[in-house]
N, C-alpha and C positions, 0 to 999 in steps of 0.2 A: 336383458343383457345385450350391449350393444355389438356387435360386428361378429355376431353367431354366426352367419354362412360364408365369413370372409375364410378361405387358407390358412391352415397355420401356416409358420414360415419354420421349415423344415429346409431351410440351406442345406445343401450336401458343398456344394464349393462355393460357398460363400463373398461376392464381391467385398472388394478390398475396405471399401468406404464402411458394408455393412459390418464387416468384421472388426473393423474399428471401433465404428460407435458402440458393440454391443461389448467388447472388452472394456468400454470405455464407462459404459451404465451399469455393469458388473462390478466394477472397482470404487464404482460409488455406493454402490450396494453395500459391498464389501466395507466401507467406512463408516455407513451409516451404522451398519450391525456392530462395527467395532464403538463406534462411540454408544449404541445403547446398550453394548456389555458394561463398557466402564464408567461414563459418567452417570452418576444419582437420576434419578426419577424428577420432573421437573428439568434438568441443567435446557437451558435455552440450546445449547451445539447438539445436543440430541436431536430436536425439532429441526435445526439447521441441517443437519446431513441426512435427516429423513425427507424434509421438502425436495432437496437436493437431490437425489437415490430416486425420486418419485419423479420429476421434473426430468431424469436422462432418461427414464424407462418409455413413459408415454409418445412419446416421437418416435421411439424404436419401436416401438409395437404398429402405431399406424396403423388404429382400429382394425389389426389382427392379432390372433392369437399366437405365440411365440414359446415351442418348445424346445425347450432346455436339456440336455442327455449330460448325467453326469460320470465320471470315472474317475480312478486314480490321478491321471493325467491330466485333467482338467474339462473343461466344456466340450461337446461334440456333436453331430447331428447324429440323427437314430442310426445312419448305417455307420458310422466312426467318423466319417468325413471331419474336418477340423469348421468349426461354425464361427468362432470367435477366437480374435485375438486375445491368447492367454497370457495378458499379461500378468505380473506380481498378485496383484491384488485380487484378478478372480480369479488365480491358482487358489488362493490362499480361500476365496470363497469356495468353490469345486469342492475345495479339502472340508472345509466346514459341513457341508452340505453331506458328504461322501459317506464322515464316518457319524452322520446324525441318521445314514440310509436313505437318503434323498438319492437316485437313482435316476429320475425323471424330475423336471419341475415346467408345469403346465403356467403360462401366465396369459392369463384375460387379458381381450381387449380394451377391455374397460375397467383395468387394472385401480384398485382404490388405495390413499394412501393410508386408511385407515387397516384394510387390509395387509400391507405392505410391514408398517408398526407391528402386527399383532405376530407377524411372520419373524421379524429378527427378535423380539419376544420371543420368541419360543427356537430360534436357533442361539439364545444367549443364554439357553440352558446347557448344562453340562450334559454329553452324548448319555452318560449312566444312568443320569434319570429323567432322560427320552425315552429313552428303552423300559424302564420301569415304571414309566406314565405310561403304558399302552402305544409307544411309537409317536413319531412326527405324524401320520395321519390321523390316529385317532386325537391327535393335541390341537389340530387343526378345524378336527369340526365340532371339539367343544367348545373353540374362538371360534366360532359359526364365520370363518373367513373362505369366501365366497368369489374371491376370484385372482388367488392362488391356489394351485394343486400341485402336489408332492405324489411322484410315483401313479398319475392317473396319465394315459393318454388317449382315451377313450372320447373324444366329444358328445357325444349323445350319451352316452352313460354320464360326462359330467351336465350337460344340461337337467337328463332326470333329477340328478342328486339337488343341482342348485335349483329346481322347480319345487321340491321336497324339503329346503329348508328355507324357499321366500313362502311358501303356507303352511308356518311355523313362528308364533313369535320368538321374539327375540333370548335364546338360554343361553347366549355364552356365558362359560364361567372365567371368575377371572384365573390367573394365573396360581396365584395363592391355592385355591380350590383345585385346580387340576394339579398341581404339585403335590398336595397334602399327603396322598399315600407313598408317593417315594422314599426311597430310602436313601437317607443322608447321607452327603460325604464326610469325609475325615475333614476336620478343619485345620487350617494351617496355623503353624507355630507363630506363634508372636516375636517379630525378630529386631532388630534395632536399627536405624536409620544406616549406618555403619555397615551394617550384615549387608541390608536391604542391597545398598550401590554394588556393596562388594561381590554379589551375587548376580546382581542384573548386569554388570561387567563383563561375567565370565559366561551370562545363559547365552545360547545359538538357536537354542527350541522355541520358537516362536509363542506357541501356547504357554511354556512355561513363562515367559517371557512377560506375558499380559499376567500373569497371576501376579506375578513380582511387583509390575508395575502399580495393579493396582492395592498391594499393598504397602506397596509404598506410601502410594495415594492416600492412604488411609492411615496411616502413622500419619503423613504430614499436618489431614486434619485433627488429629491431635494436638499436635503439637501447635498449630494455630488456637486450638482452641484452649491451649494451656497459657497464651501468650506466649510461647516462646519462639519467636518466627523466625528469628535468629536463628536458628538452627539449621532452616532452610534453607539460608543460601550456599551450603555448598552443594545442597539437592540441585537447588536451579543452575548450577556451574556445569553439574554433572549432566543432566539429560538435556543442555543445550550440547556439550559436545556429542553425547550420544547423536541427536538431530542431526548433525553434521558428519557424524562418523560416517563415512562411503564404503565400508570394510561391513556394513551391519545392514540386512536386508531393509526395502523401502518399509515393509511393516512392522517390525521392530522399531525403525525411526517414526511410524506414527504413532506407533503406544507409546513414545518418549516425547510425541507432541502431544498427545490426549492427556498426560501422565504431567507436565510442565506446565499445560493449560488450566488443569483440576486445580494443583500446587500453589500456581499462581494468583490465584480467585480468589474475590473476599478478603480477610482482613490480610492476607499473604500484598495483595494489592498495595493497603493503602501503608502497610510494614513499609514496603519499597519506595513506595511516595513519598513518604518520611526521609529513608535512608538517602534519597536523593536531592534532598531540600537540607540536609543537615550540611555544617560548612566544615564539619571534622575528616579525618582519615576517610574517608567509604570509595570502596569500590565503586565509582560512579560508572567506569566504563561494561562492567558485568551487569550493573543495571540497562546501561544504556540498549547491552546486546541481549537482552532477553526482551526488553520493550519491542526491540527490532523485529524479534521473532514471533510478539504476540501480533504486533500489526494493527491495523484495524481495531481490535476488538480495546483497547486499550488508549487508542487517541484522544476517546469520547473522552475520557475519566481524568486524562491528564489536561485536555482542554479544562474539562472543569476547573479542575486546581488550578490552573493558570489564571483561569477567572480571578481568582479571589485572593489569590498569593502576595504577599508580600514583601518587600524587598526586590532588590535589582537581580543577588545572588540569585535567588531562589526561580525568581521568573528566569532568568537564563539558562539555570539546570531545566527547568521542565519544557522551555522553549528547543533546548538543543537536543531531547531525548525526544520527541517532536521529530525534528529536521532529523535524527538516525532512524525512526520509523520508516521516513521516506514515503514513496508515494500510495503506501497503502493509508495514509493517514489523510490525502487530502479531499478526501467526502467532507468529513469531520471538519478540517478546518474551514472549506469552502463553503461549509453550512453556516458558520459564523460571523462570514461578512454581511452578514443581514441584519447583527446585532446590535440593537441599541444604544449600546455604550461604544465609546470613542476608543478607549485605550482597549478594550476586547478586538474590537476590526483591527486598530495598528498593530498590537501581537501578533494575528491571525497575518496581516498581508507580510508583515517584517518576515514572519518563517517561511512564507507560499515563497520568499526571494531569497533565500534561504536554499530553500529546495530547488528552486534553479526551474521549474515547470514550466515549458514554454506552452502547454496545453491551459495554463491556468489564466492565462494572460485575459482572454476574454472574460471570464469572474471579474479582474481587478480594475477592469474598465469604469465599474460603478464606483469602486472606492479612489477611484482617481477624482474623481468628481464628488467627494463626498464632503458636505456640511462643515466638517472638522477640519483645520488648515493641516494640521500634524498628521492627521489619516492619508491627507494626498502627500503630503512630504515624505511619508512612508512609502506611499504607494508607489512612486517617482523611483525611490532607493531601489525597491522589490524589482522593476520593472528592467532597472539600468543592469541587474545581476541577470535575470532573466535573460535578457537579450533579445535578438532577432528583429525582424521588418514590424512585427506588428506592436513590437513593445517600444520599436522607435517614433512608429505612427501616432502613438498614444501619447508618447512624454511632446509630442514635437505639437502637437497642438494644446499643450498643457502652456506653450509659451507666452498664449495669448490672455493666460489666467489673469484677474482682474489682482491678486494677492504677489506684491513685489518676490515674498518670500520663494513663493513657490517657483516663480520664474526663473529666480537663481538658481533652484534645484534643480527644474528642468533641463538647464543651460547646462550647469557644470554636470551632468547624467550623460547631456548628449555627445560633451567633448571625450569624457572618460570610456565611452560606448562608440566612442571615436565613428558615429552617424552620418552617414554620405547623405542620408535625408534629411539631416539637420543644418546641412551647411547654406540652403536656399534663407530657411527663415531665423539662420543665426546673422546670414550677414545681414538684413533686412534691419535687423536691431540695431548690428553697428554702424550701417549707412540711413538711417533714421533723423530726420531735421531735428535738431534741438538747439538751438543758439544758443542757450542758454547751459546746454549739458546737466540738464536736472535727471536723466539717468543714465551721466558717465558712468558709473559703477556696471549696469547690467551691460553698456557696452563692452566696459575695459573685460568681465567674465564671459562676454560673446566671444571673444579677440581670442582671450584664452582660451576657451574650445577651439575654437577653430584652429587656434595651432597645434591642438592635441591630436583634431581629424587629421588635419596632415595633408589637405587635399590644396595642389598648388595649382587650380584652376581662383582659387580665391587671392591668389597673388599681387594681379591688379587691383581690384577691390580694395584691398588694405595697404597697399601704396597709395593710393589715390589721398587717405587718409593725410599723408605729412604733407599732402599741399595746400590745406587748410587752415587759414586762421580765425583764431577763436578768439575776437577782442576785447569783447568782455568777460571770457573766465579762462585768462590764458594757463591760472596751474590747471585748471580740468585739465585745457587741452591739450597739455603739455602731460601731462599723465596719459592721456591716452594714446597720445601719439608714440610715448614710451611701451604701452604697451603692445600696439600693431607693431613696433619693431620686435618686442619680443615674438609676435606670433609669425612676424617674416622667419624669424631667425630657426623656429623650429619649423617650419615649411621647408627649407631647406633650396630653393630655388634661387640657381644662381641668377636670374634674371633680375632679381631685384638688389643686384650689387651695385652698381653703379649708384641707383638712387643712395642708398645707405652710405655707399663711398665719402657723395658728396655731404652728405647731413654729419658723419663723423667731423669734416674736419672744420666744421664751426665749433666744435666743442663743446661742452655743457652736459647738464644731464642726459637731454635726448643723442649728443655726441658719442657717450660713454657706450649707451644702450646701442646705437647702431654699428660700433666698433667690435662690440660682442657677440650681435646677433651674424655682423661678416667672418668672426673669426667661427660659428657653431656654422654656418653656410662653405664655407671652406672647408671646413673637418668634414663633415657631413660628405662632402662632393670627394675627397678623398677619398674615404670608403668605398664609394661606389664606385671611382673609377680606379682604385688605387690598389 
């Protein structure tokens, strides 16, 4: 056994840090044992909050042994001293412990998770037949668990004991077996979905509270497995408000997320997936707010569908129940840009811009650049919602793409995203030799950002423009020159009135345009000084 001659840690006044962590690996404790009362044998969130409950204790211990005092009141060091922050949750363990006659609890340095399982096992028996088993000790060393103690603080008497059952094969018995002689409790009445709420509404008793729940839990799978899932959504309506309710202790609200997580699982799942792809009356927004709530565990499943879906409707509902997830979803979806198919990565980056993540930006660097023209046309949109220095960084060297298409995206991204880093290699485009103006077009969409950024250090630059002829493709140039005047005009700089003055009163179409862009330059300068 490892760190036999370290100290226990018997805090009497406790530093603030340790008192933290230790309420804090207590309340993990405290969930792990709540979810392996109520969810089935097997459920993966069992293993999740036991790794979890294992993973806070080991660091708190720091290869010593670390004794536990328990009371009415909660956690304490052996003279009373207060040892740990008692928060909700390890009151609510204390209490567990208290009325199982847990009095002391001794934890090894070398604390096992297997040991750790076999412990809320046997505090996820009813206290009556604890007591009718021969006690929490004697339950303890017939799961031959070996570095938890209950009610021992003796070190050298637990060394003996654990020297006396490592030269010892292996006899734990299971559970079943140690139970066998107890004696029964009353079982509870069988009650209807209806009763169920209407009672879990009005319980304050926390234990009574998890009975409730998990009978709930247990009509609901009924009722899935009757087909009738329907049923269940006004269960899910109800213990998301419960979650939410701030009037109802934090542990109450997790037997109403243990209790909604169970409900939800399995064929209640793909019920919903269903009701959310159908184009009739459905409460889409109650679905959307329970997705929200499961988080994570649910993005996977709705990526999937999204894979294989059909129709525009339908991908949009699963896409936008997606985006209300939120950023617990974006493992799941970041995992996907790796994906084979074309139109999988555009759904996946379309939602990440969606969701607005400026953390995500560096993932979508690769699908900027990706094989697929429509992947980077996507990725361009994603990037422009996104925002910020380095999503400008990324679109603004997109400009230089060999694909005409995507440089128009680019362009009109930067003007809308209104880019002070865009304005060097947008005007680059439109002061670009082309005699011939074979891409007036990406100019005339330069012009246009540019009057969207608004920056009237580009002023001259796009005057410079009307005093150019263009002899052999005079409508090109006459189109563009139309449209530098529009971009003078939203610039808003009086400096270039005079030019426009004079180009007005030759008349014509580019007359008309410079007439217009002086009277939005006048308005404009009103405002500001007016």
């Amino acid at each position: 056994m490892a760190g036999r001659q370290d100290p226990i840690l018997r805090l009497v006044t406790a530093p603030d840090d340790f008192s933290r962590r230790c309420g804090a690996a207590l309340a993990d404790v405290f969930k792990a044992l709540k979810s392996t009362s109520f969810y089935p044998e097997g459920h993966p969130l069992r293993a999740e909050n036991l790794q979890h409950a294992h993973q806070s204790l080991v660091p708190l211990l720091n290869g010593k042994e670390l004794l536990l005092v328990i009371n009415r009141s909660g956690f304490s060091s052996a003279d009373g001293g207060v040892m740990v922050d008692n928060n909700p949750m390890a009151l609510a363990l204390a209490r567990e412990l208290f009325i199982r006659r847990v009095q002391r609890l001794m934890l090894l340095a070398d604390l096992s998770s297997s040991d750790l399982q076999a412990f809320l096992l046997l505090l996820a028996i009813e206290p009556q037949k604890i007591v009718t088993s021969g006690g929490i000790e004697s339950l303890m060393a017939k799961q031959s668990i070996k570095t938890i103690w209950a009610n021992e603080i003796d070190l050298p008497g637990i060394w003996e004991k654990l020297h006396a059952l490592e030269g010892l094969e292996d006899t734990s018995a299971s559970l079943e077996d140690v139970l066998a002689e107890a004696a029964p409790l009353p079982d509870e009445p069988e009650r209807s979905l209806d009763a169920l709420l209407f009672m879990l509404d009005r319980e304050r008793d926390e234990n009574r509270y998890l009975q409730l729940a998990r009978a709930l839990a247990d009509k609901a799978e009924s009722c899935k497995a009757a087909g009738t899932c329907v049923l269940l959504l006004p269960v899910v309506d109800f213990l998301l408000d419960q979650i939410a309710d701030t009037g109802r202790t934090a542990i109450q609200r997790e037997y109403a997320l243990f209790t909604l997580e169970q409900i939800a699982g399995g064929k209640m799942t793909d019920f919903l997936i269903l009701q959310l792809e159908e184009r009739g009356n459905v409460d889409k927004e109650s679905i959307y707010r329970l997705f929200r709530q499961l988080g994570g565990k649910i993005a996977y499943i709705l990526i999937q569908r999204l894979c294989i879906a059909n129709g525009l409707l339908v991908r949009k509902a699963l896409a936008t129940a997606l985006v209300r997830i939120g950023s617990p979803a974006l493992p799941a979806l970041l995992a996907m840009l790796r994906d084979e198919r074309w139109y999988v990565v555009r759904n996946m980056v379309a939602i990440l811009g969606k969701l607005g993540c400026p953390e995500c930006v560096g993932d979508l660097k690769s699908s900027a650049y990706h094989n697929d023209q429509r992947v980077r046309k996507e990725t361009i949109r994603a990037l422009m919602h996104i925002g910020g220095e380095e999503a400008e960084a990324v679109i603004t060297r997109l400009l230089a793409d060999r694909d005409t298409g995507i440089v128009r995206q680019a362009i009109v991204s930067l003007g809308i995203m209104k880019s002070q880093r865009g304005i060097q290699p947008l005007l680059e485009i439109v002061e670009e030799r082309d005699i011939f103006l074979k891409s007036v077009t990406l100019k005339i969409e330069a012009l246009q950002a540019l009057g969207r950024i608004g920056s009237r250090r580009t002023t001259s630059h796009i005057l410079d423009l009307l005093g150019k002829n263009y002899w052999f493709v005079w409508e090109k140039g006459e189109q563009l020159k139309i449209a530098a005047v529009a971009a003078l005009g939203q610039l808003g700089d009086e400096t270039a009135l005079p030019a426009l003055k004079s180009r007005a009163e030759r008349g014509g179409s580019l007359g008309a345009a410079c007439s217009e862009a002086i009277d939005n330059i006048e308005r404009l300068a009103g405002e500001i000084y007016g």
